[in-house]
C-alpha positions as CSV (number, residue, x, y, z in Angstrom):
1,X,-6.2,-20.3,-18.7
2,X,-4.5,-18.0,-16.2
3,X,-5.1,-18.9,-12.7
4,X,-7.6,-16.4,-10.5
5,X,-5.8,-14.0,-8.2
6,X,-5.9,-15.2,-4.2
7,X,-7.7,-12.9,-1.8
8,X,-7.0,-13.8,2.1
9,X,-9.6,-12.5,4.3
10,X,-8.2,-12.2,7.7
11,X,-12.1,-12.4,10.0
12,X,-15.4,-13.5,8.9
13,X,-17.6,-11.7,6.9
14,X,-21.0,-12.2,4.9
15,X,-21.4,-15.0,2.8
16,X,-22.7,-13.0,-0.1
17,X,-19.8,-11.0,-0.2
18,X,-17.2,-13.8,-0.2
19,X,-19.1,-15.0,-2.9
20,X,-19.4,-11.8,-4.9
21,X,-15.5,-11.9,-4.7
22,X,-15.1,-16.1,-5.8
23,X,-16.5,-14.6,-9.1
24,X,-12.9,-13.0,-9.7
25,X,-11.0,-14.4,-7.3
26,X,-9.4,-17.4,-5.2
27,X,-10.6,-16.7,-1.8
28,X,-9.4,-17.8,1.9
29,X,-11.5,-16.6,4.2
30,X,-10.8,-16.9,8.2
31,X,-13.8,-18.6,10.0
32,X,-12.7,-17.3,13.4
33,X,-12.6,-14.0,14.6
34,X,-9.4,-13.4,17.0
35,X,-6.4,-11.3,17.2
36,X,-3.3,-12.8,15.0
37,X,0.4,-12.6,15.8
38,X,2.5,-10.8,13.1
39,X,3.7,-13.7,12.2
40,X,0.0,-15.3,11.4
41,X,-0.4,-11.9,9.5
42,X,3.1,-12.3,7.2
43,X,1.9,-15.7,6.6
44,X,-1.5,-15.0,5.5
45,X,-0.2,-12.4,3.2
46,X,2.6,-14.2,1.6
47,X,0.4,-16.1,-0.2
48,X,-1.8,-13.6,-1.5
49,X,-2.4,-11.6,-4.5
50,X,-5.1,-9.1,-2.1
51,X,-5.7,-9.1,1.6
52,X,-9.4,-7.9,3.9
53,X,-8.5,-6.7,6.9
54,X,-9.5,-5.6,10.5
55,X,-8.8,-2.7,12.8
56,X,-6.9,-5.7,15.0
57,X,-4.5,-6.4,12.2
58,X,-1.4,-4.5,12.5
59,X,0.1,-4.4,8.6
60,X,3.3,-2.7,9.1
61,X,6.7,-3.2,7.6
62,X,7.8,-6.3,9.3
63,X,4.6,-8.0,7.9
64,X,5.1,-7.1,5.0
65,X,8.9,-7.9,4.6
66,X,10.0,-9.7,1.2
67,X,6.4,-9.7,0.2
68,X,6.6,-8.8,-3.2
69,X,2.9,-10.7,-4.4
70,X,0.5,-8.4,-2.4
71,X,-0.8,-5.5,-4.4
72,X,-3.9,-4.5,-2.4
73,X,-4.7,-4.4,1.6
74,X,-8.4,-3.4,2.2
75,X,-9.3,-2.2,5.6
76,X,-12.8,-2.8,7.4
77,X,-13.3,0.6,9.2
78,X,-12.8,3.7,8.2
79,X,-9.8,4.6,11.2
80,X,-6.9,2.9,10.1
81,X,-4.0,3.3,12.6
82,X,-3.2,-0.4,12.1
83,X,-2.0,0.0,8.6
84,X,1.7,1.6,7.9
85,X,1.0,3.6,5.0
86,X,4.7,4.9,4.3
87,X,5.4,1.0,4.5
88,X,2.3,-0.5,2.3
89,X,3.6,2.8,-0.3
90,X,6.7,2.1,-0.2
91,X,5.9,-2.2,-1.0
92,X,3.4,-0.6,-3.8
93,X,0.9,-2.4,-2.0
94,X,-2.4,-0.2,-2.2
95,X,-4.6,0.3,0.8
96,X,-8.3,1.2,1.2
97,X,-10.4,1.8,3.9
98,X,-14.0,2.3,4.6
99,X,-15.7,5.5,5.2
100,X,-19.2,6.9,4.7
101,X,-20.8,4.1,4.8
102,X,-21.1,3.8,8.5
103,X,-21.7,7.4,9.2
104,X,-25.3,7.6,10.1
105,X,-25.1,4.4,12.2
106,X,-22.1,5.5,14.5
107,X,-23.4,9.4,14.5
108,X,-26.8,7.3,16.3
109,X,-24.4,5.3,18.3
110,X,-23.5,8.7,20.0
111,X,-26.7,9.1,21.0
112,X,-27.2,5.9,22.2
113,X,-24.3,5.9,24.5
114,X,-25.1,10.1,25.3
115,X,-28.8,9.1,26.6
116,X,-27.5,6.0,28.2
117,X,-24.7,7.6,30.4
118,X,-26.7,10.9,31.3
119,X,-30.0,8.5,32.0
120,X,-27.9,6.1,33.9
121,X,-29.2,3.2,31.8
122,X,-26.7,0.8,32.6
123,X,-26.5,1.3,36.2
124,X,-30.2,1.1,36.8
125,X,-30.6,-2.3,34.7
126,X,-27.9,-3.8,36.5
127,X,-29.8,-3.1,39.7
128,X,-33.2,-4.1,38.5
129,X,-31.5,-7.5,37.4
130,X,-30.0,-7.8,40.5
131,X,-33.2,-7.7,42.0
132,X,-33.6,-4.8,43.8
133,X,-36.5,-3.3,42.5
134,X,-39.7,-5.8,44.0
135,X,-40.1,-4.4,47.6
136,X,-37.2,-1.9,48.0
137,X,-38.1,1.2,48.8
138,X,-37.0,3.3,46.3
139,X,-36.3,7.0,46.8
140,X,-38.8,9.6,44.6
141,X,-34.8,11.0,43.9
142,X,-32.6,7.8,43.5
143,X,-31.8,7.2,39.9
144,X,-31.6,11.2,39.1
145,X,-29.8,11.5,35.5
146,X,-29.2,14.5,33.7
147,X,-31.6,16.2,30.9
148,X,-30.3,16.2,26.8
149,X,-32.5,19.0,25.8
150,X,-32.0,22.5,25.8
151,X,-28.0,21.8,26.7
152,X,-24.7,22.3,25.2
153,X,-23.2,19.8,22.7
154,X,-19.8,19.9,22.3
155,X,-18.5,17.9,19.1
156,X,-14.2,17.6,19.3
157,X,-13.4,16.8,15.5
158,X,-16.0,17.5,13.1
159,X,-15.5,15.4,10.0
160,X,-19.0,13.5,8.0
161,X,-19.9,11.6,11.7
162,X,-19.3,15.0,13.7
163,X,-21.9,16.6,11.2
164,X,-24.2,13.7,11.4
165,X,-24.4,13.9,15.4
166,X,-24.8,17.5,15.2
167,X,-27.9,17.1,12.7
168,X,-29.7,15.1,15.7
169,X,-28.8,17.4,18.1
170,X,-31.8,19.9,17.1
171,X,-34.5,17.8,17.8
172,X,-33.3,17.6,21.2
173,X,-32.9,21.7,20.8
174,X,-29.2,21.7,21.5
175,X,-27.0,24.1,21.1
176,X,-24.5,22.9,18.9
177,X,-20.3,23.8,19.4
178,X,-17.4,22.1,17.6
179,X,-13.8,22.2,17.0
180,X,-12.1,21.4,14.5
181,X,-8.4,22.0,12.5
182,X,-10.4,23.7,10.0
183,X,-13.5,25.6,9.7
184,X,-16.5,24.0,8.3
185,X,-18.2,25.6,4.9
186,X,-21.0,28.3,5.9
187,X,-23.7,26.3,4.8
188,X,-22.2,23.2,6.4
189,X,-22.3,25.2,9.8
190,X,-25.9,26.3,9.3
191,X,-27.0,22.7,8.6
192,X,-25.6,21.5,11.7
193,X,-26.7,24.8,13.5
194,X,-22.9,24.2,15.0
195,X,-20.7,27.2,15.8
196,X,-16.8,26.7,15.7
197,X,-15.4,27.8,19.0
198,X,-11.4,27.2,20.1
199,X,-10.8,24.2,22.4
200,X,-10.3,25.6,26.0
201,X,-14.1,27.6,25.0
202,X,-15.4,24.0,24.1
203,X,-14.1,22.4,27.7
204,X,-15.4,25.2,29.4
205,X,-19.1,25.3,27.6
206,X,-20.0,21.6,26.6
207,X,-22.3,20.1,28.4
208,X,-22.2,16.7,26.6
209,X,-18.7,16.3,24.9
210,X,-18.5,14.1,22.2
211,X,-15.4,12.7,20.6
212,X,-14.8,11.8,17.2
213,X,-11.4,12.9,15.8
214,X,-9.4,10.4,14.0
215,X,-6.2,8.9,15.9
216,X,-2.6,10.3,15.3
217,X,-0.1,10.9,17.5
218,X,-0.8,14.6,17.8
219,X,-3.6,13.4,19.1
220,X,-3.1,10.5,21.3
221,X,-4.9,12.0,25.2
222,X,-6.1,14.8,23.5
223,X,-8.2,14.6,26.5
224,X,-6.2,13.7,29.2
225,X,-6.3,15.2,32.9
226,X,-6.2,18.9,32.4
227,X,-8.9,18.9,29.5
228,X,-10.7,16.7,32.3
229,X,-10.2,19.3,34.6
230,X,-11.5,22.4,32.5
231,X,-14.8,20.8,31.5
232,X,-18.2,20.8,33.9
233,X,-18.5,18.8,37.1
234,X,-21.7,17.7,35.4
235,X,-20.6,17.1,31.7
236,X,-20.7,13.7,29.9
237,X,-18.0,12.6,27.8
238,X,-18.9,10.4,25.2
239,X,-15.8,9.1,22.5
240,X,-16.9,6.8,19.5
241,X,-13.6,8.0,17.8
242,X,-10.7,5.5,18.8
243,X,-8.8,4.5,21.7
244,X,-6.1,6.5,23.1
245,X,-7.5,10.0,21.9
246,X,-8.8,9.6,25.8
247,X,-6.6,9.1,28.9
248,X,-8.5,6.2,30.4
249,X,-6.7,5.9,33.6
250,X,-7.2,10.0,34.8
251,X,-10.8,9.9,33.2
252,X,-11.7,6.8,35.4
253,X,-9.7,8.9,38.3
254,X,-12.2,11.8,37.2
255,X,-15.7,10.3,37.3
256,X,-14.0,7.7,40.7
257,X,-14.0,11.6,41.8
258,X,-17.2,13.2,41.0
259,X,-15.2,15.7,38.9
260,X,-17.1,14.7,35.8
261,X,-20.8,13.2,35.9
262,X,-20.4,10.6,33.4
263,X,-19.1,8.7,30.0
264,X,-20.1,6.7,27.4
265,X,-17.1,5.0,26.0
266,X,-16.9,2.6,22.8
267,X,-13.2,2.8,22.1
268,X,-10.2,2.1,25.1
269,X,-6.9,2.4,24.6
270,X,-5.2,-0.8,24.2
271,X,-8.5,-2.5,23.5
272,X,-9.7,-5.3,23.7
273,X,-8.2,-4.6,27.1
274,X,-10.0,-2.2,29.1
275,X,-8.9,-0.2,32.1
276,X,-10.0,-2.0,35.0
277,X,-10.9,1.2,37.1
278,X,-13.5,1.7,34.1
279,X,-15.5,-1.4,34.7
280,X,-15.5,-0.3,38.2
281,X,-17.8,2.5,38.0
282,X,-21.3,2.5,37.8
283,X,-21.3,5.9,35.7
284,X,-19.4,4.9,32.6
285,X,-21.4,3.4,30.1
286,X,-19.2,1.0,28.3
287,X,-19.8,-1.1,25.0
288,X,-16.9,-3.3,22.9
289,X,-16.4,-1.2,19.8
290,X,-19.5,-1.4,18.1
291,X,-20.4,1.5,17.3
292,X,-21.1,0.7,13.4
293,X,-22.1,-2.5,14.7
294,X,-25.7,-2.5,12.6
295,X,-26.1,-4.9,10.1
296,X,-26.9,-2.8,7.2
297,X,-23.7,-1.2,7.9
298,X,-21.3,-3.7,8.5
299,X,-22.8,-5.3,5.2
300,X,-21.9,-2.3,3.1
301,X,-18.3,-2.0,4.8
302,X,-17.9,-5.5,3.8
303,X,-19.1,-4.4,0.0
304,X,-16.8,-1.1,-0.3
305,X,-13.6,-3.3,1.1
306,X,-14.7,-5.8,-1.7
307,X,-15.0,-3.2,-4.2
308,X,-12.1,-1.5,-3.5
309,X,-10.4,-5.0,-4.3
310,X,-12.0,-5.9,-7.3
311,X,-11.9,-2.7,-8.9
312,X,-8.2,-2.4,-7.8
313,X,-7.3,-5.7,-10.0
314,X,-9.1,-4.3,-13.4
315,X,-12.6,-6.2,-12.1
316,X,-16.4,-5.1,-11.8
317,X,-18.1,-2.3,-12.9
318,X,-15.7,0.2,-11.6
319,X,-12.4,-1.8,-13.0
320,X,-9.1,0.2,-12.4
321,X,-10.8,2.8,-10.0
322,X,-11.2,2.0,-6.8
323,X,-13.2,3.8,-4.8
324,X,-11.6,4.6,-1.7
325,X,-7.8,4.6,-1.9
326,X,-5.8,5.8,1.4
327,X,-2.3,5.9,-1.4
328,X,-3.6,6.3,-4.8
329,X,0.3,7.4,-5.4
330,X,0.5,3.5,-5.3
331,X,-1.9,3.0,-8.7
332,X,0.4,5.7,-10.4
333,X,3.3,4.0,-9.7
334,X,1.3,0.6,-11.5
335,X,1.0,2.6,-14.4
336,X,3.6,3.8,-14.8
337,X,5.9,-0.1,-14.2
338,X,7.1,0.7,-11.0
339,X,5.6,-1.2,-8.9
């Protein structure tokens, strides 16, 4: 009896999904969840047939290096700036990653961290569990936030999440602007009730900005100081996209300022480190990358990465087809005895 492929699973997941892989599979799961070193990553990965991975796991060609087992790396998200693609192609090593599943719960995220920053959530609980609140003698206009309805949302990147936080955006009768490389289908547009308008318009206009456009270099501070600059004294920026799109050291320098009223951030660059001029202020709104952080959610991202693996090695209900390839090029080259 042939032995059962190996699976490495680099961070904890659900039980039930671990075991819906054991049913095909070898498995090594990680009980801890931390960052690991390249060479933790080659090691892992050496001695496996299939590999889960996180956003924190850089798979790039040194990893991979004389690793000539590995035939499948599935990501858990659907950004995946830490995997090499040309690399993992090149090793015919397919990747997959996670999208659509997660949509509706980071498109409500947005609004989470929108409400909070322009309410000044997180300022005022820190003060009332400071205990300022019994006795002090607050102000009829301390804690003065900014209204939602009847503004102007401004949506940088409008891919399935974009659309989903410009659905919500009418019961809060928004007026709804987006950019976007491409223009979205007519019917699309109506849906959202969004109107495509060029970038320096969307600066100029927005009155809550909200980021979610997919890393690349091209875009690495796609908002940096002078997009800063060109949007409202009063705006809110809100980015649930990924670190780096934002210049976090001249948009702490902007809101130090007064130059912009607020932000909601989930994403930093060079996270889990976080600019220390950020946790300074009192209006940025910050959470640790959790924007898709419900458990329905993370449960299905955990079920797509697993299915993309099974179905990947000839498994399941969906065998040879799996369902959300980032190189299908790689399963050509299978068939065809190349890789």
């Amino acid at each position: 009896m042939n032995a059962k492929p190996k699976v490495w699973v680099a961070r904890p997941v659900f039980p039930e999904v671990l075991d819906r892989l054991r049913q095909y599979f070898e498995v090594e799961a990680q009980a801890e969840e931390r960052p690991r070193s390249p060479a933790e990553l080659k090691a892992g990965l050496a001695g496996a047939d299939a590999a889960i991975v996180g956003l924190a796991d850089r798979i790039d060609a040194a990893v991979l290096d004389g690793n000539t087992r590995l035939k499948v790396v599935a990501n858990l998200g659907v950004g995946h700036n830490n995997l090499d693609l040309d690399a993992l192609t090149r090793a015919g090593v397919l990747a997959s990653n996670t999208p659509d599943v997660l949509t509706e719960s980071v498109a409500d995220f947005a609004w989470a961290l929108m409400l909070a920053a322009a309410r000044r959530v997180g300022a005022a609980e820190r003060w009332l569990r400071a205990g300022h609140w019994p006795g002090s003698n607050m102000r009829f206009d301390d804690w003065l936030g900014l209204d939602l309805h009847g503004r102007t949302l401004g949506i940088l990147g409008m891919g399935r999440i974009g659309q989903g936080i410009a659905r919500r955006a009418s019961g809060f009768s928004m007026r709804v602007l987006y950019h976007n490389r491409t223009r979205l289908p007519e019917a699309v547009e109506q849906e959202c009730r969004a109107t495509l308008v060029g970038k320096p318009e969307l600066l100029a206009q927005a009155d809550f900005l909200v980021l979610v456009l997919p890393f690349t270099q091209a875009n690495r501070h796609a908002i940096g100081a002078p997009e800063l600059a060109a949007m409202k004294r009063s705006a809110v920026l809100v980015n649930v996209a990924r670190g780096g799109i934002v210049d976090d050291a001249a948009l702490a320098a902007a809101l130090r300022e007064g130059r912009l009223a607020a932000a909601g951030l989930d994403v930093f660059e060079g996270e889990p480190q976080v600019h220390p001029d950020l946790l300074a202020l009192d209006n940025a709104v910050l959470s640790p990358h959790i924007a898709s952080a419900s458990e329905d959610t993370r449960r299905a991202m955990a079920n797509l990465a697993a299915d993309n693996v099974i179905a990947a090695f000839g498994f399941g209900d969906v065998a040879g087809q799996p369902p959300t390839p980032l190189n299908p090029v790689v399963m050509s080259h299978w068939a065809a005895g190349k890789a």
